[in-house]
N, C-alpha and C positions, 0 to 999 in steps of 0.2 A: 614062931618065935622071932622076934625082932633081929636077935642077934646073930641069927642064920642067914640072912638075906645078902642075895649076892650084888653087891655096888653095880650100877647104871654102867658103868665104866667096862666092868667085865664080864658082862654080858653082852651077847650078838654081834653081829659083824657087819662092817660097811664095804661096800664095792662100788667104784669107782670106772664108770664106763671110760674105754679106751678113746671117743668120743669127744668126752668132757678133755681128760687130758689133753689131746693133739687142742682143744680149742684152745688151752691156755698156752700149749709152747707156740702156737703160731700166733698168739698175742704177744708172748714174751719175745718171739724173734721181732716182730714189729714194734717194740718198745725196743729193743736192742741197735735199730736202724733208725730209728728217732724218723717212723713214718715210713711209707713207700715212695718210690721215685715216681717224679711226674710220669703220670701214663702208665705206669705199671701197676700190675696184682699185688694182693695183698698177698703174705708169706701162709704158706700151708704146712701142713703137717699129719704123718701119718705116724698111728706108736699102736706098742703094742706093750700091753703091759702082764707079767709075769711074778707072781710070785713077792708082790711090793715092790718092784720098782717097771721103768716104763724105757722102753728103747724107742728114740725117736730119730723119725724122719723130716727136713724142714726142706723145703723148695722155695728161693729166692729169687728177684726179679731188685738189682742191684745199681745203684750212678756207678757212671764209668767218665774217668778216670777215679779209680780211689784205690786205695790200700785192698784186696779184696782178702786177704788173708787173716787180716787185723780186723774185717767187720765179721767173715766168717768164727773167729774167735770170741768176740764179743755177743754172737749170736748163743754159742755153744753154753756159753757160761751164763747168761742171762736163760734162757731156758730149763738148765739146770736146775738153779738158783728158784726159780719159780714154780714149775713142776714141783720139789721137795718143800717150798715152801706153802703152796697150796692145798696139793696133792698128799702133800706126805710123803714123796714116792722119792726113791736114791736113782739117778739119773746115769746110768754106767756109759753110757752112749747114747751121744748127739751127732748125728749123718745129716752135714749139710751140704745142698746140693744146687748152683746156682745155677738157674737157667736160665737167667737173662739178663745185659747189660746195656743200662740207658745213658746214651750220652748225649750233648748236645744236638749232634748230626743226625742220631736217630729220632730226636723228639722233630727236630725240625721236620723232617723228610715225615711222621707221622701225621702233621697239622699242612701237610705240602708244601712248606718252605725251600728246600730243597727240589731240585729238579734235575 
């Protein structure tokens, strides 16, 4: 009977590898920083996701001198923002974590300018 059939929609289930996610918050933290600093890594990401949404981990490699509090913010929220935008997923936590800061002196002293 036609009219028993149960809509596309609600039937099966989709899953969403942990993977896939950390790829897009560590795209969205690097759209968040408009790029990586000369000489540094691109931003990583580790998540785990539970339950529908995703707790993630983001590792940054950041210019110095800057605001670092106000890019870590705009990392957080851009991540967010994308992860439930693509994903679907509610983003309860975003842990960022900077590991490196590039300034002028370090880039120099990297190309042997400095001595």
């Amino acid at each position: 009977m036609a009219g028993d059939r149960v809509a596309p929609a609600e039937r099966g289930s989709s899953a969403i590898a942990d993977r896939v996610v950390a790829k897009i918050a560590a795209q969205a933290a690097k759209e968040a920083l408009n790029g990586v600093p000369e000489g540094g890594k691109a931003p990583t990401a580790m998540v785990t996701v539970r339950h529908g949404s995703a707790r993630v981990r983001i590792g940054l490699e950041l210019d110095y001198p800057a605001d670092i509090g106000a890019q870590c913010g705009e990392v957080r929220g851009q991540v967010a923002e994308r992860v439930k935008a693509l994903a679907g997923m509610d983003v309860p936590e975003v842990e960022v974590r900077v590991e490196r800061l590039y300034s002028v002196h370090s880039r120099q002293a990297n190309r042997g300018g400095i001595r």
